[in-house]
LUMTI-35349 format. One record per residue: x, y, z of N, C-alpha, C, CB in turn. Coordinates in Angstrom, 3 decimals. Glycine has a CB too. Example, Ala and Ser with C-alpha at 12.3 -4.5 7.8 and 13.67 -1.06 7.14 Angstrom:
- 13.190, -5.690, 7.800, 12.300, -4.500, 7.800, 13.200, -3.300, 7.800, 11.308, -4.473, 9.046 $
- 12.850, -2.250, 7.080, 13.670, -1.060, 7.140, 12.900, 0.030, 7.870, 14.084, -0.598, 5.725 $
This chain:
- -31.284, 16.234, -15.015, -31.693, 16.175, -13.640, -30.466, 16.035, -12.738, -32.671, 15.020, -13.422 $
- -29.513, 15.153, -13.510, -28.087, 15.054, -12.025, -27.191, 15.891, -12.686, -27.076, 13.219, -11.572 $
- -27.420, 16.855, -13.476, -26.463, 18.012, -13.594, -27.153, 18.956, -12.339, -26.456, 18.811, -15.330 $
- -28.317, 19.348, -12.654, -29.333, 20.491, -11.585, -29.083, 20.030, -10.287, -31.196, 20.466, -11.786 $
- -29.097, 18.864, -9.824, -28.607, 18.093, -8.416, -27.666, 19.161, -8.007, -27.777, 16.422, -8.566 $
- -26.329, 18.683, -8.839, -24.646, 18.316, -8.644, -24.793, 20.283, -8.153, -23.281, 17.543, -10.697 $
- -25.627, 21.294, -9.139, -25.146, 22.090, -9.282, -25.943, 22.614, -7.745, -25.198, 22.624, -10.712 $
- -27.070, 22.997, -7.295, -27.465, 22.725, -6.595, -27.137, 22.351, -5.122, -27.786, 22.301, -7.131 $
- -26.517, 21.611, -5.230, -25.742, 21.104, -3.728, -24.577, 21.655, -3.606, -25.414, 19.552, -3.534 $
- -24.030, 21.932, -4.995, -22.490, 22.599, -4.252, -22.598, 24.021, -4.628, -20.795, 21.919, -4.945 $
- -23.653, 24.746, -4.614, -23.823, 25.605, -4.447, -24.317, 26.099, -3.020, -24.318, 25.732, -5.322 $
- -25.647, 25.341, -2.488, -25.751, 25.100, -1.272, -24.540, 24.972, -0.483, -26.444, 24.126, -1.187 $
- -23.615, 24.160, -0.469, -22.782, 23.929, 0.287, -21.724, 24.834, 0.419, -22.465, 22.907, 0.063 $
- -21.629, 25.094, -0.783, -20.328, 26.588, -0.825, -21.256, 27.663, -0.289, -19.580, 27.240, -2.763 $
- -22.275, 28.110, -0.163, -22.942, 29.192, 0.505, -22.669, 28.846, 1.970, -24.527, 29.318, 0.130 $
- -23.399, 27.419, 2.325, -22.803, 27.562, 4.102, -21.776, 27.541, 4.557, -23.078, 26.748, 4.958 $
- -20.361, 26.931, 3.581, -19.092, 26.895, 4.133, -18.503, 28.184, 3.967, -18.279, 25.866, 3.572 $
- -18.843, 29.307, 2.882, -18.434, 30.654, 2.583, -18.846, 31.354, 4.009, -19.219, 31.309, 1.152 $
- -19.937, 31.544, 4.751, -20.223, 32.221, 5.490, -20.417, 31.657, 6.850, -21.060, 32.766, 5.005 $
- -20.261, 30.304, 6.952, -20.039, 29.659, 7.862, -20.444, 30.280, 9.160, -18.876, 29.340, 7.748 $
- -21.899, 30.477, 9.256, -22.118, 31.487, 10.676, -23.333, 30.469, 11.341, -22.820, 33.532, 10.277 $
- -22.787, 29.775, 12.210, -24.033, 28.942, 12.615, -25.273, 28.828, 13.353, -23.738, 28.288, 12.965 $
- -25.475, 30.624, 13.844, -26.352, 31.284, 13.439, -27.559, 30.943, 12.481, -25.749, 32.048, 13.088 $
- -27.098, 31.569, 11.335, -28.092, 31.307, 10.373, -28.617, 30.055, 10.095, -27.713, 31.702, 9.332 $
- -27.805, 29.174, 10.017, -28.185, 27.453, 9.643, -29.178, 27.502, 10.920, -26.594, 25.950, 9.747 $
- -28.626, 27.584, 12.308, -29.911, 27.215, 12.826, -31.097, 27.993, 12.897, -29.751, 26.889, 13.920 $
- -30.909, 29.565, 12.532, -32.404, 30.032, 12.020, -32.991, 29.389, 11.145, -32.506, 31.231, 11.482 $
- -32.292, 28.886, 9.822, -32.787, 28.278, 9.146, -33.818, 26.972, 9.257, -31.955, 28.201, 8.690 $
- -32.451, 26.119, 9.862, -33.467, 25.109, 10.572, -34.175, 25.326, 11.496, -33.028, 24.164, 11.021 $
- -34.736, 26.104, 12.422, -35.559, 26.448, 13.318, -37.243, 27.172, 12.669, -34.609, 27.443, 14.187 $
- -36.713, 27.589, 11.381, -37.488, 28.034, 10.434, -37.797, 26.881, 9.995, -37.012, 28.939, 9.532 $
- -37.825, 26.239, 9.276, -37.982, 24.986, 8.296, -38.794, 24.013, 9.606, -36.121, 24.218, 7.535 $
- -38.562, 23.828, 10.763, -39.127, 23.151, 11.800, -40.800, 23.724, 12.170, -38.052, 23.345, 13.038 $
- -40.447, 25.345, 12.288, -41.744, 26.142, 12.966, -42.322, 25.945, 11.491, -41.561, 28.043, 13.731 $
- -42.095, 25.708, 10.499, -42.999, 25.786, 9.046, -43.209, 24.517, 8.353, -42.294, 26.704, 7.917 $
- -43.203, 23.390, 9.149, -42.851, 22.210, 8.643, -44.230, 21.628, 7.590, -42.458, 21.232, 9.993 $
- -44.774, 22.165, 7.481, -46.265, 22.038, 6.581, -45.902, 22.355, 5.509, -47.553, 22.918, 6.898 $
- -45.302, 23.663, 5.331, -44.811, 24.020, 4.160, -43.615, 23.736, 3.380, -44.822, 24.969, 4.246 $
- -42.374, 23.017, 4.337, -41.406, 22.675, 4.205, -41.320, 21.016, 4.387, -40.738, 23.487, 4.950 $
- -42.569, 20.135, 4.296, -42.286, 18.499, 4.700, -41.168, 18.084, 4.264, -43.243, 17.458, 4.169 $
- -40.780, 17.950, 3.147, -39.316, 17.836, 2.829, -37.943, 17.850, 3.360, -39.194, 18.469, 2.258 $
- -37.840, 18.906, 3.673, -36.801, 19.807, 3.770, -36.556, 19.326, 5.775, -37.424, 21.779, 3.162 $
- -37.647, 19.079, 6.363, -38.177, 18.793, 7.503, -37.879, 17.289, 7.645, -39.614, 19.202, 7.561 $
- -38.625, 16.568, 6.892, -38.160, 15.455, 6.934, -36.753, 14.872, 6.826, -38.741, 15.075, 6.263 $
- -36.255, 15.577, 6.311, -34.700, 15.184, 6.120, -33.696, 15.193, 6.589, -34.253, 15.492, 5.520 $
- -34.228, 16.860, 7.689, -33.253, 16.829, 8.247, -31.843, 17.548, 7.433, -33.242, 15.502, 8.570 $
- -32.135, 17.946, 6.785, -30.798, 18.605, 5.667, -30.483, 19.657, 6.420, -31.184, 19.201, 3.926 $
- -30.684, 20.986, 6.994, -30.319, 21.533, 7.522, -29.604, 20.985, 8.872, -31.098, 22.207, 7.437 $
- -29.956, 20.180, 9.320, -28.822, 19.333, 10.671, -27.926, 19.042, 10.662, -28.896, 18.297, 11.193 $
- -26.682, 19.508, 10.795, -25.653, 19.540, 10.723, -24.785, 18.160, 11.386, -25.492, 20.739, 11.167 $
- -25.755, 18.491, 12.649, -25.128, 16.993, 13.576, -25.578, 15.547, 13.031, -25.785, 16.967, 15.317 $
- -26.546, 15.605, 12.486, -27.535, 14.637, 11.540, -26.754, 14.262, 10.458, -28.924, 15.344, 10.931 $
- -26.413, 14.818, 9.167, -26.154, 14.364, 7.830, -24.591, 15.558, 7.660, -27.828, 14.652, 6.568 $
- -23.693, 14.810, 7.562, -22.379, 14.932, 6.739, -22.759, 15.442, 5.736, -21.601, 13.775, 6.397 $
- -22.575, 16.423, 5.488, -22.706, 17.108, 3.551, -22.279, 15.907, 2.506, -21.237, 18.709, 3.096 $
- -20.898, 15.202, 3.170, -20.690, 14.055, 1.587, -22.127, 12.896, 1.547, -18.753, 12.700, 1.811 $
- -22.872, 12.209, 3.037, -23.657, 11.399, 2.793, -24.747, 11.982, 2.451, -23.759, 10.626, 3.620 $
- -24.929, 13.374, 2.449, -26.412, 13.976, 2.318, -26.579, 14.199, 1.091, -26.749, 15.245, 3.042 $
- -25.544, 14.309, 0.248, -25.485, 14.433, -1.260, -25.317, 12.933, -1.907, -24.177, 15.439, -1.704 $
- -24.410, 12.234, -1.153, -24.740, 10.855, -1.995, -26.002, 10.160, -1.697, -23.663, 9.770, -1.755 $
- -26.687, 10.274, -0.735, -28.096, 10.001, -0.430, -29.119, 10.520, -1.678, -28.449, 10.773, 1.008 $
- -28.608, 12.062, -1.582, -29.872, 12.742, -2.738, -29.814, 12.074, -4.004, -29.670, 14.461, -3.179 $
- -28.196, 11.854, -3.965, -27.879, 11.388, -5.678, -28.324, 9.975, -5.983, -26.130, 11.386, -6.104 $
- -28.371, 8.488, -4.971, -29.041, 7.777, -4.623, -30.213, 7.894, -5.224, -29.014, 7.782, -3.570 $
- -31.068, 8.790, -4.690, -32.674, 8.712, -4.501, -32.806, 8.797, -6.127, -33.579, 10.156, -3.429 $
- -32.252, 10.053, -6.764, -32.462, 10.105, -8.333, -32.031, 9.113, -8.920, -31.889, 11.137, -9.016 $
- -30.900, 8.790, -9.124, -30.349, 7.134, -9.711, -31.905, 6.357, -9.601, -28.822, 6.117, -8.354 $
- -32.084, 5.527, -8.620, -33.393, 5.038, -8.136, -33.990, 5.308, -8.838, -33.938, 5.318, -7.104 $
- -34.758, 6.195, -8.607, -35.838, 7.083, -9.353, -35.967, 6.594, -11.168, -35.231, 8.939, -9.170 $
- -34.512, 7.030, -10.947, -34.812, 7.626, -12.847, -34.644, 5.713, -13.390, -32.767, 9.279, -13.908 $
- -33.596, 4.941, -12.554, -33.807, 3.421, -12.930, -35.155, 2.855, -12.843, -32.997, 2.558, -12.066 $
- -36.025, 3.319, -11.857, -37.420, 2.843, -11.685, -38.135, 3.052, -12.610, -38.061, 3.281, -10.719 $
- -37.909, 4.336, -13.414, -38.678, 5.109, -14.412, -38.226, 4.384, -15.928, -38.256, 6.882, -14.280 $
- -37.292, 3.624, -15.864, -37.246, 2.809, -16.827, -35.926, 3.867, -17.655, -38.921, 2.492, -17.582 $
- -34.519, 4.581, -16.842, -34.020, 5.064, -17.315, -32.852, 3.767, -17.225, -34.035, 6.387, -16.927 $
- -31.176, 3.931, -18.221, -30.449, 3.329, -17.948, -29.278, 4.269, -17.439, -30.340, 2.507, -18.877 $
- -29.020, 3.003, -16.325, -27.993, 3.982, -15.450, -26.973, 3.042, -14.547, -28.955, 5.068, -14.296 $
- -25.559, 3.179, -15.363, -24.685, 2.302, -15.156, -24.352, 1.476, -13.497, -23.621, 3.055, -15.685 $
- -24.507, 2.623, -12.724, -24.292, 2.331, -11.196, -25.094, 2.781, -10.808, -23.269, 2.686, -10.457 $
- -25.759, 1.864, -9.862, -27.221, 3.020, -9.252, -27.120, 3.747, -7.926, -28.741, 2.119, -8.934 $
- -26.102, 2.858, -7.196, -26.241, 3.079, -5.600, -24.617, 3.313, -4.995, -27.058, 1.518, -4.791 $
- -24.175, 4.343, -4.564, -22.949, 4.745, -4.119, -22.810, 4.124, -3.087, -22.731, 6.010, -3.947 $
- -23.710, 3.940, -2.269, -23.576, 3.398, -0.802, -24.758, 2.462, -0.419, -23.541, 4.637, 0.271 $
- -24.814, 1.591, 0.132, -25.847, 0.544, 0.327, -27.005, 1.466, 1.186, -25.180, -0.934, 1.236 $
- -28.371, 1.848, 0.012, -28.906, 2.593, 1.335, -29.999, 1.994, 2.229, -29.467, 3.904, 0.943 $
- -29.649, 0.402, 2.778, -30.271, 0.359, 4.002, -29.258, 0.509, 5.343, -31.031, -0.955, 4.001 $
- -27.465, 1.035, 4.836, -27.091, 1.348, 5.800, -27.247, 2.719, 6.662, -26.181, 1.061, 5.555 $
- -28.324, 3.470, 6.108, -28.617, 4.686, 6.616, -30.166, 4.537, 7.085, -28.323, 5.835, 5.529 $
């Protein structure tokens, strides 16, 4: 699961910094907003917002949530939390 993450995000991220047209990000997000039923997620998060979430906290956030997750689920997992997340 935090291999598919890792790979995932910096793939994402090398796609928007490769073409870097900010344009598209905000079609994107303007899309993801007008479709937000279908996209709650993606909507909720705010991931496409640029002015919103720093790519480094938006990935240590995601990576966060799984840590969590998989510790809740009764996984073992040496460090759980990169950053204290009630500072976000």
């Amino acid at each position: 699961m935090v291999a598919n993450y890792v790979i995932g995000a910096a793939l994402t991220e090398a796609t928007w910094h490769r073409f870097a047209d900010p344009e598209a990000r905000a079609a994107a997000r303007a899309h993801v907003a007008a479709n937000a039923g279908a996209y709650p997620t993606l909507d909720a998060s705010g991931h496409l917002d640029g002015a919103r979430w720093d790519d480094d906290v938006l990935f240590e956030e995601g990576l966060n949530g799984i840590l969590l997750a998989a510790a809740r689920a009764g996984g073992t997992v040496s460090k759980l939390v990169l950053r204290n997340p009630t500072e976000f």
